[in-house]
C-alpha positions as CSV (number, residue, x, y, z in Angstrom):
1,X,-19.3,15.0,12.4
2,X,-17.6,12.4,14.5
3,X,-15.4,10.0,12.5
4,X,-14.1,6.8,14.1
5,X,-11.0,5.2,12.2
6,X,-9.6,1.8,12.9
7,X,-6.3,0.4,11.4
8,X,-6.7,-3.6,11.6
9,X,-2.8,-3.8,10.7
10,X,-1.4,-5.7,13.4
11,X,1.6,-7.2,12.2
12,X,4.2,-4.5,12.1
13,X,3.5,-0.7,13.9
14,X,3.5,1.2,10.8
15,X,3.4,0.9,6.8
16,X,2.5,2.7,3.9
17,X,-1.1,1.4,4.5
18,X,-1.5,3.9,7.1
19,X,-0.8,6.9,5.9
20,X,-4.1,7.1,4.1
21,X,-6.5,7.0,7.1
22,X,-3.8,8.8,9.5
23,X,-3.0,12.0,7.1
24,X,-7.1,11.6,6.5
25,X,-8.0,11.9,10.2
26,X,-5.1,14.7,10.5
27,X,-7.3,16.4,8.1
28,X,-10.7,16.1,9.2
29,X,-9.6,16.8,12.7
30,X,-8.3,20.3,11.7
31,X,-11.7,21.3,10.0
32,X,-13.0,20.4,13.1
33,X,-15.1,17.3,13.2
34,X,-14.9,14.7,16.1
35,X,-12.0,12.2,14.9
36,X,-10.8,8.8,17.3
37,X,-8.5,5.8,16.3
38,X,-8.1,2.6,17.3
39,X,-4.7,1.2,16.8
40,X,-2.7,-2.1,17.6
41,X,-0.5,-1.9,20.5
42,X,3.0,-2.2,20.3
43,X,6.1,-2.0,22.3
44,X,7.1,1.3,21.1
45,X,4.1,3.9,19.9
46,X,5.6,5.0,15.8
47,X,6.1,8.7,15.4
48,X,3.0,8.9,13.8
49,X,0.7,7.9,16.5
50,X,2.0,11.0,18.4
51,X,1.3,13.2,15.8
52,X,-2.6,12.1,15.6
53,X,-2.9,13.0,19.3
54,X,-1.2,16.5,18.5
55,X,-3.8,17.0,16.3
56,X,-6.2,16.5,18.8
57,X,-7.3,12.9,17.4
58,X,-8.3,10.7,20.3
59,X,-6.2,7.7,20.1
60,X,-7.5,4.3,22.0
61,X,-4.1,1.7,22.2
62,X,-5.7,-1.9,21.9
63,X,-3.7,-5.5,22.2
64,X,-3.1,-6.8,18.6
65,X,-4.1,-10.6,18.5
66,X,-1.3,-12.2,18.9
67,X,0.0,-9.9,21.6
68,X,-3.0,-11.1,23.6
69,X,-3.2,-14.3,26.1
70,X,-4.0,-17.7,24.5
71,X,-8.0,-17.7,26.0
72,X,-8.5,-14.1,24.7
73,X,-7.2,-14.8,21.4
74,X,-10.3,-17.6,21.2
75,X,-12.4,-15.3,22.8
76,X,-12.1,-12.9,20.2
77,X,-12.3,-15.9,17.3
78,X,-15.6,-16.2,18.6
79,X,-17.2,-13.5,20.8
80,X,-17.8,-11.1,17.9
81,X,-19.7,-13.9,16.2
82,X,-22.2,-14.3,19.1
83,X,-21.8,-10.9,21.4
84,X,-21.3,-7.8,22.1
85,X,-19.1,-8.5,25.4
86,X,-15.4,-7.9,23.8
87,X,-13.9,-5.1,24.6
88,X,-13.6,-3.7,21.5
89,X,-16.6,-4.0,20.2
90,X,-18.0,-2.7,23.4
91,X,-15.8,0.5,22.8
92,X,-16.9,0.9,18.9
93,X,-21.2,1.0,20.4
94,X,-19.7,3.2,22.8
95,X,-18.0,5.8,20.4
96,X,-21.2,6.5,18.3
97,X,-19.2,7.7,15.3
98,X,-21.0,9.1,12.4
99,X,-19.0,7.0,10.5
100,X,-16.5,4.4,10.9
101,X,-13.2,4.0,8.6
102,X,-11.7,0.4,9.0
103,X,-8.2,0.0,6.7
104,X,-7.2,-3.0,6.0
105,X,-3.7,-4.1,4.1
106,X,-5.0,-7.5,3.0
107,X,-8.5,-8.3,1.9
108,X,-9.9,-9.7,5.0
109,X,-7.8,-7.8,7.9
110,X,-10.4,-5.8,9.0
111,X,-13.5,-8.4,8.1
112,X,-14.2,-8.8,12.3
113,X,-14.8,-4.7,12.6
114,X,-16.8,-4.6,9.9
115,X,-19.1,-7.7,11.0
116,X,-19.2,-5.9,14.0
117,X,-20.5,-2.7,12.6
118,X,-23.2,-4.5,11.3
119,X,-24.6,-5.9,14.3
120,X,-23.8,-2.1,16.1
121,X,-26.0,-0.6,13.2
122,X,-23.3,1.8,12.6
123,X,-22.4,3.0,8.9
124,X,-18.7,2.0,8.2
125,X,-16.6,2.3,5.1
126,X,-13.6,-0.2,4.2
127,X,-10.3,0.6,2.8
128,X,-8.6,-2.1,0.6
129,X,-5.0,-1.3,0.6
130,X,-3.8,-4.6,-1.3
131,X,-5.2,-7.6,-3.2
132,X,-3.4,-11.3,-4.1
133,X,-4.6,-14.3,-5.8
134,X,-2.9,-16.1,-3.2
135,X,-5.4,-14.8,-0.6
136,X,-8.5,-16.5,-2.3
137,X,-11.3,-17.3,-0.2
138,X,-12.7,-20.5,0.2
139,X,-16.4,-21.6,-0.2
140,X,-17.1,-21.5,3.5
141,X,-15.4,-18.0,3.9
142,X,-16.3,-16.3,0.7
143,X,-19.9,-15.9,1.7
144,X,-19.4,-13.9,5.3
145,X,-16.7,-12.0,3.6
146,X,-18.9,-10.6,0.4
147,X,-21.8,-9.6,3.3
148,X,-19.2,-7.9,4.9
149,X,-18.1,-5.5,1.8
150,X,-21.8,-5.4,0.7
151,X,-22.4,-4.0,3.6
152,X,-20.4,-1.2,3.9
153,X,-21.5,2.4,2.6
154,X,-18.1,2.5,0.3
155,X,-15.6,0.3,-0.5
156,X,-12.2,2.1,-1.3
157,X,-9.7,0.3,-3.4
158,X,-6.5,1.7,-4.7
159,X,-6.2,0.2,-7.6
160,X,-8.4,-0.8,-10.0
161,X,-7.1,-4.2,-10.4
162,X,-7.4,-4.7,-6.6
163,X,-10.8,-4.2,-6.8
164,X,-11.6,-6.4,-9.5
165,X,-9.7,-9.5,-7.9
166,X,-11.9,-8.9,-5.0
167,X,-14.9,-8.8,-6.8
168,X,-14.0,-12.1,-8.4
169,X,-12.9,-13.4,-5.1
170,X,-16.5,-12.8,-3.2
171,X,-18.1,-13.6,-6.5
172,X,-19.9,-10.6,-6.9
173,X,-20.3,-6.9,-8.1
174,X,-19.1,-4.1,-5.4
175,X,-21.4,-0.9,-6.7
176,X,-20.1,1.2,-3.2
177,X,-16.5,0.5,-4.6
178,X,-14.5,3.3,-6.0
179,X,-10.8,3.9,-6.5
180,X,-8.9,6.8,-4.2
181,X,-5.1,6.9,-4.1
182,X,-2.5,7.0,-1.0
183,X,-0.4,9.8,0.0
184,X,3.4,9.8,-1.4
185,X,6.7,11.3,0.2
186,X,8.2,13.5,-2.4
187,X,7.6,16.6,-3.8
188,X,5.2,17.6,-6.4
189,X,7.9,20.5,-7.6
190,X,10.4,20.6,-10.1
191,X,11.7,16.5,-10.7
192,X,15.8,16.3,-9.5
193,X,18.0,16.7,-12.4
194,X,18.8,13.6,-14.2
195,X,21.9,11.5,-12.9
196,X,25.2,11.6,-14.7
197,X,25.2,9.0,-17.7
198,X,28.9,8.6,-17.9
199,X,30.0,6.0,-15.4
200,X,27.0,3.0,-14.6
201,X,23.5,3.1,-15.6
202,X,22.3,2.6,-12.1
203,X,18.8,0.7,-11.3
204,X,16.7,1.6,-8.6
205,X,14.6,-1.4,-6.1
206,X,12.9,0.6,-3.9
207,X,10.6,-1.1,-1.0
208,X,10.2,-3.0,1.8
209,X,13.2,-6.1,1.9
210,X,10.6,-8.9,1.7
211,X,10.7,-10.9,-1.5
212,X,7.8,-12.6,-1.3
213,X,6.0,-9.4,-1.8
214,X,8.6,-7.3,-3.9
215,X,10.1,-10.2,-5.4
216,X,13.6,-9.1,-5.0
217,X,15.2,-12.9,-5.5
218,X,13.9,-12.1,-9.3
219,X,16.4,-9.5,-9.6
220,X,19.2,-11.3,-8.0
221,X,19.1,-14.4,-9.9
222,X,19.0,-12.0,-12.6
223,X,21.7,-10.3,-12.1
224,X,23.6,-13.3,-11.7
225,X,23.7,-14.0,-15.4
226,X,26.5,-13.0,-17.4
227,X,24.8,-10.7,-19.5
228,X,24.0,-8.5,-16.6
229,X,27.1,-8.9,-14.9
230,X,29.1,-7.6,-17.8
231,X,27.5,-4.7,-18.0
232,X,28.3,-1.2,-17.0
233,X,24.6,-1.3,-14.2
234,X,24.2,-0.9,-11.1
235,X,21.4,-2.2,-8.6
236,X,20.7,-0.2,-5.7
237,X,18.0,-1.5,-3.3
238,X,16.4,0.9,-1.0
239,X,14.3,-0.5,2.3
240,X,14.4,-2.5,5.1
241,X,12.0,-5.6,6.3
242,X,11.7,-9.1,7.5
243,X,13.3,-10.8,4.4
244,X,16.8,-8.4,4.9
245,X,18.9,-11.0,6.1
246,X,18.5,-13.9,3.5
247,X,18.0,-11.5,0.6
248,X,21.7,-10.5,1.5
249,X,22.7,-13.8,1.6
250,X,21.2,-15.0,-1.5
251,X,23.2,-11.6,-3.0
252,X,26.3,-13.5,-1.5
253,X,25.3,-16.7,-2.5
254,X,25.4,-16.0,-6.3
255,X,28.8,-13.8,-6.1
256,X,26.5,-10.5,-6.8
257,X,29.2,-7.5,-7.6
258,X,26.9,-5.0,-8.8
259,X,24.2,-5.3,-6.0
260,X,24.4,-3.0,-3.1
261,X,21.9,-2.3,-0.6
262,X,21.2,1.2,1.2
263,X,18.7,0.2,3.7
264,X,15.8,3.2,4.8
265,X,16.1,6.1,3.1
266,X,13.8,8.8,4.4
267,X,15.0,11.2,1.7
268,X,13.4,9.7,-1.5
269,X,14.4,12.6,-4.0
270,X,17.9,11.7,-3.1
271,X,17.1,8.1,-4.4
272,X,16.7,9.5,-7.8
273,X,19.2,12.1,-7.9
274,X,21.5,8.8,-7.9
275,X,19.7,6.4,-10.5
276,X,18.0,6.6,-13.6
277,X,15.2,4.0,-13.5
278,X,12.8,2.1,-11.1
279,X,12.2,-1.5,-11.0
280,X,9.3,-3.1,-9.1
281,X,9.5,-7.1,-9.2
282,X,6.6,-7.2,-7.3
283,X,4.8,-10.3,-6.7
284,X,1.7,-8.7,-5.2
285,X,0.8,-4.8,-4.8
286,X,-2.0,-2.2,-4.5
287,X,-0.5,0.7,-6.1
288,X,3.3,1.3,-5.2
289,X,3.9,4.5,-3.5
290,X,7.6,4.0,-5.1
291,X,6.4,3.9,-8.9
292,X,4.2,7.2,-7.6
293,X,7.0,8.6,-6.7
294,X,9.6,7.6,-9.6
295,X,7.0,9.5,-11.8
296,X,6.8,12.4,-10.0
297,X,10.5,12.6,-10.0
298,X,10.7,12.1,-14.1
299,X,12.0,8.8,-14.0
300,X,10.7,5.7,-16.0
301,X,10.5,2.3,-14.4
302,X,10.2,-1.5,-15.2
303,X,7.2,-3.1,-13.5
304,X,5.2,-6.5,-13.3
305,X,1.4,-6.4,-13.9
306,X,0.7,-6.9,-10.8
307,X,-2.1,-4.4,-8.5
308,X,-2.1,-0.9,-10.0
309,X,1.3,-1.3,-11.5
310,X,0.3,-1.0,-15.4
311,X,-2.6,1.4,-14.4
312,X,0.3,3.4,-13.9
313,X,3.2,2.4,-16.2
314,X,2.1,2.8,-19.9
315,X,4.6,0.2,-21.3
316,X,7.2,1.5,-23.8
317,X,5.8,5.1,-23.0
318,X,6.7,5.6,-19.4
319,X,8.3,2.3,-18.6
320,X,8.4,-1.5,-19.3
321,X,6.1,-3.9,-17.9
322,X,6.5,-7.7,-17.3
323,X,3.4,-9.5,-17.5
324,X,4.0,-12.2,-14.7
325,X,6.6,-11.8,-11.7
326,X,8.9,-14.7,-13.0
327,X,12.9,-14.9,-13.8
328,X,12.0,-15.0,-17.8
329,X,9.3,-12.1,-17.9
330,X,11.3,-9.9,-15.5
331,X,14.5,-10.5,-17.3
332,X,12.8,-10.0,-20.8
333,X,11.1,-6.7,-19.7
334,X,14.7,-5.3,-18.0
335,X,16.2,-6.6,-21.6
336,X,13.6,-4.0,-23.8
337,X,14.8,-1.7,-21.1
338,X,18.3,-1.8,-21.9
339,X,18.0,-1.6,-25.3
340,X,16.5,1.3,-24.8
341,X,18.3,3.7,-22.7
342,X,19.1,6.2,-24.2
343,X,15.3,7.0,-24.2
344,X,15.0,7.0,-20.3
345,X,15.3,10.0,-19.6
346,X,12.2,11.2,-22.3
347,X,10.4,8.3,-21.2
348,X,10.7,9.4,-17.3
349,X,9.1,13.0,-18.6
350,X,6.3,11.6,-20.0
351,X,5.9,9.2,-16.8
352,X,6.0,12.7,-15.0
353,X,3.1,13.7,-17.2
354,X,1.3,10.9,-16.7
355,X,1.3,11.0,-13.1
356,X,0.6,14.6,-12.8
357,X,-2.6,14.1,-14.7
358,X,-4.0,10.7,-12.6
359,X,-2.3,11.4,-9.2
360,X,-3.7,14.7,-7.3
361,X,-1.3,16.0,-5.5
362,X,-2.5,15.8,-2.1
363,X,-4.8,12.4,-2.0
364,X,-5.2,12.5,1.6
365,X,-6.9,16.1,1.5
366,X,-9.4,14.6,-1.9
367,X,-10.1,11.7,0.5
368,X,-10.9,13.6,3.8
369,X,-13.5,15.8,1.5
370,X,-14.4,12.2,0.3
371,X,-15.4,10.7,3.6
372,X,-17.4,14.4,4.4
373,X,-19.5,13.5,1.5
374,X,-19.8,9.8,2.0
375,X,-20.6,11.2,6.2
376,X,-23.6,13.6,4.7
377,X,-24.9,11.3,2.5
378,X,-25.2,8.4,5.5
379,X,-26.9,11.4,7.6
380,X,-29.3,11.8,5.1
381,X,-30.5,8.4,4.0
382,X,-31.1,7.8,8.2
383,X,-33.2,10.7,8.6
């Protein structure tokens, strides 16, 4: 079979969004089936890229949009519209895939690629990696964006919230949707042993350092009132990203003692082998690899209902959920949590039951086997 992925991400050279269709292709390229990629160029190829081609995955480097010249950038507005003389689109008739993967992070990333499968008659599946309310269509947008996803032979969410907003968002039903889940970065043995208890009760943030995604100002602001800064806790925020800078400042800015940030940590056990609880702020989401991996590592965690997020966390079994990502509902939600922490530990077991019984322990093998399937089935409607 010859499998043609395409990551549409073009505005940073790697994220959690790729590790889906990259571990995927790994796969399917060491059972030996014809795998290629198309990926955004960038200054500097990611680790990752390498890999692929180590695996024998045939890698094609293309100019993201806005690394290309003004007139090509209209060009491409408009040539896959009317036709088939870009480049790319020239190179995706070329590649005859079998089956072509497109990821997207947002909702209509990857809408161009799939419009232009269409036209090339070629079977293509979408990946939705995340969802927003804030990235609602309009009337005049909503209509080529539901052909689009109609048109593809499977729509894979990650959440099932996700999926519903973008049903609502197109204003119809997506029967080729299903749910799959992303790979994670820990390990699947035994959890680390639970952190001390007898100096500060120490709060995890882990993810990217861009509040208006993770909603990290929440936490800050929260922090900032005298309740929380009496009290014997400790927030440690894990990542890096494009919001670094002023969430540091706004730390400073309210005369934060108890904050302190750790930047990447490529080690994630190690994050909780030093703290006792997640929290995820988040303002939008599909489903956090870092509330995957809290579970896995038997620790509970205080989420908003946001994406996947309470698909997940089972509120006062396995965490505490906020249901909006505002000041009050955050606060409230970390409030229930303190009262209650001397059950953390028990709740972070059951959280490791939980995601032991939802999560299989190597998604991107149970999605490889996935797009096989999907690849037969598309062979034999066309015969």
């Amino acid at each position: 079979m010859r499998f043609l992925f395409i990551s549409s991400m073009g505005n940073s050279p790697w994220g959690g969004s790729e590790e889906l269709w990259s571990q995927a292709a790994a796969r399917l390229r060491s059972l030996g089936h014809d795998v290629a990629s198309s990926v955004s160029w960038w200054p500097a190829l990611v680790p990752q890229i390498a890999t692929l081609e180590s695996h024998g995955v045939k890698i094609r480097i293309r100019k993201a949009l806005d690394h290309r010249s003004l007139p090509s950038r209209v060009w491409w507005r408009v040539a896959h519209r009317i036709h088939w003389k870009d480049e790319d689109a020239a190179w995706l008739r070329r590649s005859t895939p079998d089956l072509v993967i497109i990821s997207q992070g947002a909702n209509c990333d990857g809408q161009a690629w799939m419009e232009l499968c269409v036209k090339a008659g070629l079977p293509f599946a979408v990946i939705l990696q995340c969802n927003s309310e804030s990235w609602w269509p309009n009337d005049r947008t909503a209509g080529p964006m539901a052909k689009a996803y109609l048109a593809a032979r499977r729509v894979y969410c990650v959440s099932q919230h996700n999926l519903k907003l973008l049903e609502d968002q197109i204003g119809e039903r997506l029967p080729n949707a299903v749910v799959v889940k992303n790979p994670f970065n820990v390990s699947t043995d035994e959890p680390p042993a639970w952190p001390n208890e007898d100096g500060a009760w120490k709060i995890a943030c882990v993810g990217r350092l861009e509040p208006v995604a993770k909603g990290q100002d929440l936490l800050f602001h929260i922090f900032s009132k005298p309740q929380w800064r009496n009290r014997p806790v400790e927030l440690n925020l894990y990542g890096k990203g494009s919001g670094e800078v002023t969430s540091r400042k706004l730390a400073a800015t309210l005369g934060l003692q108890n904050v302190r940030f750790h930047g990447h940590v490529g080690d994630i056990r190690k994050v909780w082998e030093d703290n006792h609880i997640l929290v995820l702020p988040s303002r939008y989401e599909g489903l956090p690899l870092a509330l995957v991996e809290a579970m896995w590592c038997a620790r509970p965690a205080v989420v908003t209902d946001i994406g996947g997020n309470a698909e997940l966390c089972t509120d006062g079994v396995t965490g505490f959920v906020a249901s909006a990502p505002s000041v009050q509902l955050v606060d409230d939600a970390l409030e229930r949590a303190w009262g209650a922490r001397e059950s953390w530990q028990s709740m972070g077991q059951a959280g490791r039951m939980r995601v032991e019984s939802c999560i299989p322990k190597d998604p991107a093998a149970c999605f490889a086997d996935e797009l096989i399937s999907l690849c037969t089935e598309v062979g034999t409607r066309t015969q």
